[in-house]
Biopython code that builds the backbone (N, CA, C, O; Angstrom):
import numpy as np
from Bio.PDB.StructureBuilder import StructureBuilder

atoms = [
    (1, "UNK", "N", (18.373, -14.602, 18.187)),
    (1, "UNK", "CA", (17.359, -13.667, 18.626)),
    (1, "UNK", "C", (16.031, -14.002, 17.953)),
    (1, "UNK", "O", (16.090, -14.588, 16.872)),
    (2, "UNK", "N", (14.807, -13.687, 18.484)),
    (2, "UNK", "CA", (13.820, -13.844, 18.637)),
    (2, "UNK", "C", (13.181, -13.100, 17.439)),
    (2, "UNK", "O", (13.659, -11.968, 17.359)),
    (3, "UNK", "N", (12.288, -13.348, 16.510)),
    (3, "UNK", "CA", (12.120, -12.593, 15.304)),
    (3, "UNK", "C", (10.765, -11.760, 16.108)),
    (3, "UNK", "O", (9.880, -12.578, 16.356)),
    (4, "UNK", "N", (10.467, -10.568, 16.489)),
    (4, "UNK", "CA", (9.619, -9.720, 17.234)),
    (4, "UNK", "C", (8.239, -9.900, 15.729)),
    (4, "UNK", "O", (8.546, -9.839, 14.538)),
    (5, "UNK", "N", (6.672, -10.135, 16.308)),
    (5, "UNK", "CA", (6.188, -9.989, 15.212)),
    (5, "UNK", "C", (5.715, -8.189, 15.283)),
    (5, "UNK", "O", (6.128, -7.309, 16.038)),
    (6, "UNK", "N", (4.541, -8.124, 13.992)),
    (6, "UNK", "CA", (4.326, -6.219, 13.785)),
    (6, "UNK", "C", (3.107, -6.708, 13.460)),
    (6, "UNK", "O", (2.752, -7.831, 13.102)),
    (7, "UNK", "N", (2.286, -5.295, 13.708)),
    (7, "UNK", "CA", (1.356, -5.049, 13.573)),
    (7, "UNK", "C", (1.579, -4.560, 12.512)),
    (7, "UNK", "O", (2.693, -4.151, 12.185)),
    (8, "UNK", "N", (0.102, -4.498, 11.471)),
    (8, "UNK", "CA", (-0.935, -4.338, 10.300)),
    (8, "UNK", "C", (0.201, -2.540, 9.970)),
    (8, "UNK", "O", (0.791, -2.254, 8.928)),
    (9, "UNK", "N", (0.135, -1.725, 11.223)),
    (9, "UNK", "CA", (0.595, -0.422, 11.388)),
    (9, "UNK", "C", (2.181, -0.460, 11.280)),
    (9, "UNK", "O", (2.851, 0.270, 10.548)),
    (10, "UNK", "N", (2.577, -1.268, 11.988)),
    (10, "UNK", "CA", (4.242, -1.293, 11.600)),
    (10, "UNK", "C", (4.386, -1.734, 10.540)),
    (10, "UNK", "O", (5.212, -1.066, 9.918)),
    (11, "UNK", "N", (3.968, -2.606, 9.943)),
    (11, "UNK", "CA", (4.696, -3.344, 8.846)),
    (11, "UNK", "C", (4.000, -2.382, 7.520)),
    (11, "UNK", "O", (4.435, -2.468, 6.371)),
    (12, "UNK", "N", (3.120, -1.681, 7.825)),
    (12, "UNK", "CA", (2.739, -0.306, 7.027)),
    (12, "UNK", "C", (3.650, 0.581, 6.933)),
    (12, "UNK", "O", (4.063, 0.792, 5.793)),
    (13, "UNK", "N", (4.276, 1.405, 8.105)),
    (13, "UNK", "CA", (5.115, 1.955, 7.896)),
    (13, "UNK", "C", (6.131, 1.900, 7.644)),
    (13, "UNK", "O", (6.710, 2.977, 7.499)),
    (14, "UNK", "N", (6.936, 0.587, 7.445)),
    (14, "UNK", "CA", (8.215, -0.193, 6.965)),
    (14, "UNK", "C", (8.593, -0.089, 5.466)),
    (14, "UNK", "O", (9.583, -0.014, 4.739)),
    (15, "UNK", "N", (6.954, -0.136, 5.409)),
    (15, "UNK", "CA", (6.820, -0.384, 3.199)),
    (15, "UNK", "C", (6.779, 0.889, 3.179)),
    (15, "UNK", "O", (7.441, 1.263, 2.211)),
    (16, "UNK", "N", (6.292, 1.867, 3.810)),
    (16, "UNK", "CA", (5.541, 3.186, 3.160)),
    (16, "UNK", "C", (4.494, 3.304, 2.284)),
    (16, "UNK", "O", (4.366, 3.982, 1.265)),
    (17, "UNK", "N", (3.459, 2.212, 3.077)),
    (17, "UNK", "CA", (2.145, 2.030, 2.390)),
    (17, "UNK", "C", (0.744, 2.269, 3.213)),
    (17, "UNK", "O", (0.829, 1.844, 4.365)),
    (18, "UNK", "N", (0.046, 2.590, 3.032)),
    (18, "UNK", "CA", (-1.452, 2.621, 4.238)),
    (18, "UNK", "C", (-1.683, 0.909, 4.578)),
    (18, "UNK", "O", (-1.378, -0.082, 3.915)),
    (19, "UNK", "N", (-2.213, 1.025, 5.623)),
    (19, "UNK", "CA", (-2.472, 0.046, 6.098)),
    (19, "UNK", "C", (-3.477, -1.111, 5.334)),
    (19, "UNK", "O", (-3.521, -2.341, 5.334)),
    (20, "UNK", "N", (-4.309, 0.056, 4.640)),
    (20, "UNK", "CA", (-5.352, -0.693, 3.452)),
    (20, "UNK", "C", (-4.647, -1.690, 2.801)),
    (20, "UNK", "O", (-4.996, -2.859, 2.636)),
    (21, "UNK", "N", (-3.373, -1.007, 2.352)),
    (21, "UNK", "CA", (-2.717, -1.791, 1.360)),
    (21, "UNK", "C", (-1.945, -2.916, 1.725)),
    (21, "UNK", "O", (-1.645, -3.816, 0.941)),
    (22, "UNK", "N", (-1.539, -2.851, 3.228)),
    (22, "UNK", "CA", (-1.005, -3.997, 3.530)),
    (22, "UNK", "C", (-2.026, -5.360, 3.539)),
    (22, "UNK", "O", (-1.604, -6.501, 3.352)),
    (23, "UNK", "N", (-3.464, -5.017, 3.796)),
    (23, "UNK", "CA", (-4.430, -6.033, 3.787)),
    (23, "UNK", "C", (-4.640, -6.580, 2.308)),
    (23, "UNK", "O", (-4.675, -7.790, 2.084)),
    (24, "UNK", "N", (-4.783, -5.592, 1.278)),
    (24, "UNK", "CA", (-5.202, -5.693, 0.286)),
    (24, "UNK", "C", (-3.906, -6.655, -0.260)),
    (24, "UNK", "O", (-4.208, -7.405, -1.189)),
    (25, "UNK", "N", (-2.721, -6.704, 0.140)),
    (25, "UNK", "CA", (-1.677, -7.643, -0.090)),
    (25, "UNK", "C", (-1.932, -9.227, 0.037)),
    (25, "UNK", "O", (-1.712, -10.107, -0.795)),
    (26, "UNK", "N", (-2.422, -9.310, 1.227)),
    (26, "UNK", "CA", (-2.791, -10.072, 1.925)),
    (26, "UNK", "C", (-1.428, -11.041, 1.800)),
    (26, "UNK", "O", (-1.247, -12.011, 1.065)),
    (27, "UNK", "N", (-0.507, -10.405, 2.818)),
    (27, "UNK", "CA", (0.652, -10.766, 3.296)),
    (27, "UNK", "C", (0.752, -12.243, 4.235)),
    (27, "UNK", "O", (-0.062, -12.405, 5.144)),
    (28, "UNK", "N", (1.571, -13.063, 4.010)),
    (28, "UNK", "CA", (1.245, -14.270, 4.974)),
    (28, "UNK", "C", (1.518, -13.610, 6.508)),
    (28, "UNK", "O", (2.546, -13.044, 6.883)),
    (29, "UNK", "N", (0.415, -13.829, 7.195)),
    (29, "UNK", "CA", (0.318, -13.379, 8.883)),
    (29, "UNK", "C", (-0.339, -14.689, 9.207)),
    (29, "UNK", "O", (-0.690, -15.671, 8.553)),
    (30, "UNK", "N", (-0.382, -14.177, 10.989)),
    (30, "UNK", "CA", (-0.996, -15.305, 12.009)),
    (30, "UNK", "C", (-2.053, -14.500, 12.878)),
    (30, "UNK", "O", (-1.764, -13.438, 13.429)),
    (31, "UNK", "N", (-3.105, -15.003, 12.942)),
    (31, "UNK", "CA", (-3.917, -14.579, 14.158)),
    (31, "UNK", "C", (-3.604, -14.495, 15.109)),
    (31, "UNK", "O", (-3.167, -15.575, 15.507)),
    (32, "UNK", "N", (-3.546, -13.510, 16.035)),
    (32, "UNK", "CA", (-3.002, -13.398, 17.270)),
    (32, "UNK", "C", (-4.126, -12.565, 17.850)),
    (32, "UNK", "O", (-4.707, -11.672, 17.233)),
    (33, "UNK", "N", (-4.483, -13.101, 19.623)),
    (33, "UNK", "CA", (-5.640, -12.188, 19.677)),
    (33, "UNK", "C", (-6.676, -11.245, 19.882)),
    (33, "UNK", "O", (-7.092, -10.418, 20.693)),
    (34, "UNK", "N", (-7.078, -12.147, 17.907)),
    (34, "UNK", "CA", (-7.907, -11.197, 17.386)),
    (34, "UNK", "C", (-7.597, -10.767, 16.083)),
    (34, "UNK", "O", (-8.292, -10.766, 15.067)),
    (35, "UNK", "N", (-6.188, -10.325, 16.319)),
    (35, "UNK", "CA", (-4.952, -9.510, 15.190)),
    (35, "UNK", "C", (-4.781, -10.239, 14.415)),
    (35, "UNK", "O", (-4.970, -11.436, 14.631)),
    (36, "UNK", "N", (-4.258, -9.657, 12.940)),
    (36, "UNK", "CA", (-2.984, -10.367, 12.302)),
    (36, "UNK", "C", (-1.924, -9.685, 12.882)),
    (36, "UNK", "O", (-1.855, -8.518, 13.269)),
    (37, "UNK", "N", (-1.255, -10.420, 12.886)),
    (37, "UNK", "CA", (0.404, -9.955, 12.957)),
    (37, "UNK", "C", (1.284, -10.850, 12.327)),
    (37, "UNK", "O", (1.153, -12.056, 12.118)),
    (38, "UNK", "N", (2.139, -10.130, 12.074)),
    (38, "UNK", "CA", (3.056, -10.237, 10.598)),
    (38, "UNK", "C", (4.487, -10.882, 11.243)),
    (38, "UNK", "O", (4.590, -10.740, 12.462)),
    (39, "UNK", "N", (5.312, -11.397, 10.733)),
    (39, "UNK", "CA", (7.012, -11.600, 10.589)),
    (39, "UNK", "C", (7.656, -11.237, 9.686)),
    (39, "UNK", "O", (7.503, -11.866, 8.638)),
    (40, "UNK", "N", (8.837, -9.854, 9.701)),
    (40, "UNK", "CA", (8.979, -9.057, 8.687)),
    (40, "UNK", "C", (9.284, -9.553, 7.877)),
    (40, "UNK", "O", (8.757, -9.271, 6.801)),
    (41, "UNK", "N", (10.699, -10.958, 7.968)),
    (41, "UNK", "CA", (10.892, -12.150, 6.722)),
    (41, "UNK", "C", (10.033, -13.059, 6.118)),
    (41, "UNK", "O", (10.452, -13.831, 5.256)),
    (42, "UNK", "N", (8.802, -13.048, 6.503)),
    (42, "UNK", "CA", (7.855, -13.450, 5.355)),
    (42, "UNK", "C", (7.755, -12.197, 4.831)),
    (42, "UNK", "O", (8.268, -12.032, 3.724)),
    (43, "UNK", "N", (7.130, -11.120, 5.448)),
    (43, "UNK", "CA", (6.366, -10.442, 4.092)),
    (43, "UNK", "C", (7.731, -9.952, 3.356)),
    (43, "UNK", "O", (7.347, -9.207, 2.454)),
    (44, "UNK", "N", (8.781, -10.011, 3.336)),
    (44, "UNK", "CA", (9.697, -9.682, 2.642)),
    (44, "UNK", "C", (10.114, -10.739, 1.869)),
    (44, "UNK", "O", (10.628, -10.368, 0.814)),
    (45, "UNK", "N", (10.056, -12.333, 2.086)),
    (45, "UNK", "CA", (10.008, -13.011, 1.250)),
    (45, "UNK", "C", (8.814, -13.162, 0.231)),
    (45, "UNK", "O", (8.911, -13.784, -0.827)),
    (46, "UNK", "N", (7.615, -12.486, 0.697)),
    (46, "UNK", "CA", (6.318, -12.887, -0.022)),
    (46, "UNK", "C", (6.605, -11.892, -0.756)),
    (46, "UNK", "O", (7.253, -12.347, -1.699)),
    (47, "UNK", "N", (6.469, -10.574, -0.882)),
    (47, "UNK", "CA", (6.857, -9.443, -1.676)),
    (47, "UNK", "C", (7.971, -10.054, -2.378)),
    (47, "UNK", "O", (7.683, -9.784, -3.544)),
    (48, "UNK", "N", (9.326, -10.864, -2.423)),
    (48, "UNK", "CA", (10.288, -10.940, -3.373)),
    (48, "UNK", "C", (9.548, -11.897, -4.709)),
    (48, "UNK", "O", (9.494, -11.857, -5.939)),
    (49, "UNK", "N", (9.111, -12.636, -3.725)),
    (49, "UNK", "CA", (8.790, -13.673, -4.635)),
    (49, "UNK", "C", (7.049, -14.578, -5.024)),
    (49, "UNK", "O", (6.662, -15.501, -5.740)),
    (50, "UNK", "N", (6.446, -13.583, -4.020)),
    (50, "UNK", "CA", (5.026, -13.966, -4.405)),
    (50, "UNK", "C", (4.378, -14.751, -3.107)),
    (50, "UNK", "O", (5.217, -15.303, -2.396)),
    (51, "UNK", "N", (3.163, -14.861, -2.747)),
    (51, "UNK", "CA", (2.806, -15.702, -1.504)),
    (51, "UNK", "C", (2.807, -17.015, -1.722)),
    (51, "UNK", "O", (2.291, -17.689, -2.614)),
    (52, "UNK", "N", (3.582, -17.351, -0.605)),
    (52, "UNK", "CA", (3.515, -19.459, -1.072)),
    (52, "UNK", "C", (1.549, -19.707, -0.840)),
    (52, "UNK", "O", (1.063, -20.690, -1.398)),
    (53, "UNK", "N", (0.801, -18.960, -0.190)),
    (53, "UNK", "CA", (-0.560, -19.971, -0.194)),
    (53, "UNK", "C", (-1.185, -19.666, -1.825)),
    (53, "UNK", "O", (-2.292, -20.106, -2.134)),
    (54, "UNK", "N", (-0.231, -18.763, -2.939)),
    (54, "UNK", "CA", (-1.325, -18.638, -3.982)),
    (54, "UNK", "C", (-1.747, -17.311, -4.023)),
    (54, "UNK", "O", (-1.617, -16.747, -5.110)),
    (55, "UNK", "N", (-2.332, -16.531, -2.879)),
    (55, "UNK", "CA", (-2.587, -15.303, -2.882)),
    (55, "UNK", "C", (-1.975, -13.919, -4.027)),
    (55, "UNK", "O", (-0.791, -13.668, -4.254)),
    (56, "UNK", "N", (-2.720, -13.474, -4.378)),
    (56, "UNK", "CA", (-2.207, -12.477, -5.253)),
    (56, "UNK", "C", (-1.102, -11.179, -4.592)),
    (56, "UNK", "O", (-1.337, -9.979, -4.448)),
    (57, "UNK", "N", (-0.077, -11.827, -4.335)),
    (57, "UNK", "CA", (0.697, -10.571, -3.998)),
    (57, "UNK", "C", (1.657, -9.975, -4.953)),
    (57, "UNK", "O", (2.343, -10.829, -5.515)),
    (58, "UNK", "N", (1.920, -8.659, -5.324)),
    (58, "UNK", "CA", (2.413, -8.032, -6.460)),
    (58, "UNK", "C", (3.803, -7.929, -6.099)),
    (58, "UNK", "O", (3.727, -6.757, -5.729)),
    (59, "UNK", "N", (5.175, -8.262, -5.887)),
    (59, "UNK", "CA", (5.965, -7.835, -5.693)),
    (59, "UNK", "C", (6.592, -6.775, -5.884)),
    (59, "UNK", "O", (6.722, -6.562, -7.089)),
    (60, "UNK", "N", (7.118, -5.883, -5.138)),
    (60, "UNK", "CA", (7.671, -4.365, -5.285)),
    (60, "UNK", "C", (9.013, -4.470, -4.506)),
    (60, "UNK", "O", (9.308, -5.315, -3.660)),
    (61, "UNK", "N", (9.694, -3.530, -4.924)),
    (61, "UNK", "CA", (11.176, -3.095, -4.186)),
    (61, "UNK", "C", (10.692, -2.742, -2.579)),
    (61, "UNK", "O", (9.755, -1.948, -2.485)),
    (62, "UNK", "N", (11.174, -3.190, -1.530)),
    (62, "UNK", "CA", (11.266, -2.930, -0.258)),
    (62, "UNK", "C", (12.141, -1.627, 0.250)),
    (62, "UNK", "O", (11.861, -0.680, 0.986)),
    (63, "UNK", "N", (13.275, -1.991, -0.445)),
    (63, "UNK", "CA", (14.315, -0.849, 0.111)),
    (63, "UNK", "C", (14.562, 0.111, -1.443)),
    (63, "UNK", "O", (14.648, 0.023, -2.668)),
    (64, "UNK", "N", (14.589, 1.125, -0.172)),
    (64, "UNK", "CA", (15.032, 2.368, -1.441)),
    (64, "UNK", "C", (16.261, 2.055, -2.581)),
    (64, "UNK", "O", (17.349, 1.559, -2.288)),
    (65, "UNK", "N", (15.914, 2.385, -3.696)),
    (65, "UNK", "CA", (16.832, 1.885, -4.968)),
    (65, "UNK", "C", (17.038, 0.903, -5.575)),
    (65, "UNK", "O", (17.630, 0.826, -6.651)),
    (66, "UNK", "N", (16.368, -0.334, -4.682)),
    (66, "UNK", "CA", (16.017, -1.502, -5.454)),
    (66, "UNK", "C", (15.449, -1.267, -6.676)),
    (66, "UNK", "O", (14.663, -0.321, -6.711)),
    (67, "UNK", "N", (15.756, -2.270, -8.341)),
    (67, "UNK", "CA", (14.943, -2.240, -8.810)),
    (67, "UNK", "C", (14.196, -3.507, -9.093)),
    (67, "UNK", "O", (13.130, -3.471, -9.707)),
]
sb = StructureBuilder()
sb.init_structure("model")
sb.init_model(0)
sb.init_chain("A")
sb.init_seg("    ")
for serial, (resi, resn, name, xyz) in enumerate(atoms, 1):
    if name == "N":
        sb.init_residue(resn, " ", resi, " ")
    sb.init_atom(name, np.array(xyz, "f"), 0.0, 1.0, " ", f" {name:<3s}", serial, name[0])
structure = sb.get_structure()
């Protein structure tokens, strides 16, 4: 199956974060257009382990009870 990409807004509400914050991540996305749009297994790999371009991303627990 086909990995569906998300918008700035879905992948906001996935984390339970404002949308600000998903930018301020600056999550690996693709232009689409106009958009970014996201693939939920990057930003879930970038959040585990940091962005491969360098970017300052802070890693946090995704799912409830992670620590």
């Amino acid at each position: 199956m086909i990995e569906p990409f998300l918008t700035k807004r879905q992948v906001a509400d996935k984390l339970q974060v404002s949308p600000r914050t998903i930018q301020r991540l600056h999550l690996p996305h693709m232009r689409i257009g106009g958009q970014n749009r996201y693939l939920w297994s990057e930003v879930i790999a970038a959040l585990k382990t940091g962005s491969p371009d360098g970017a300052k991303v802070v890693p946090f627990p995704t799912e409830k009870g992670a620590a």
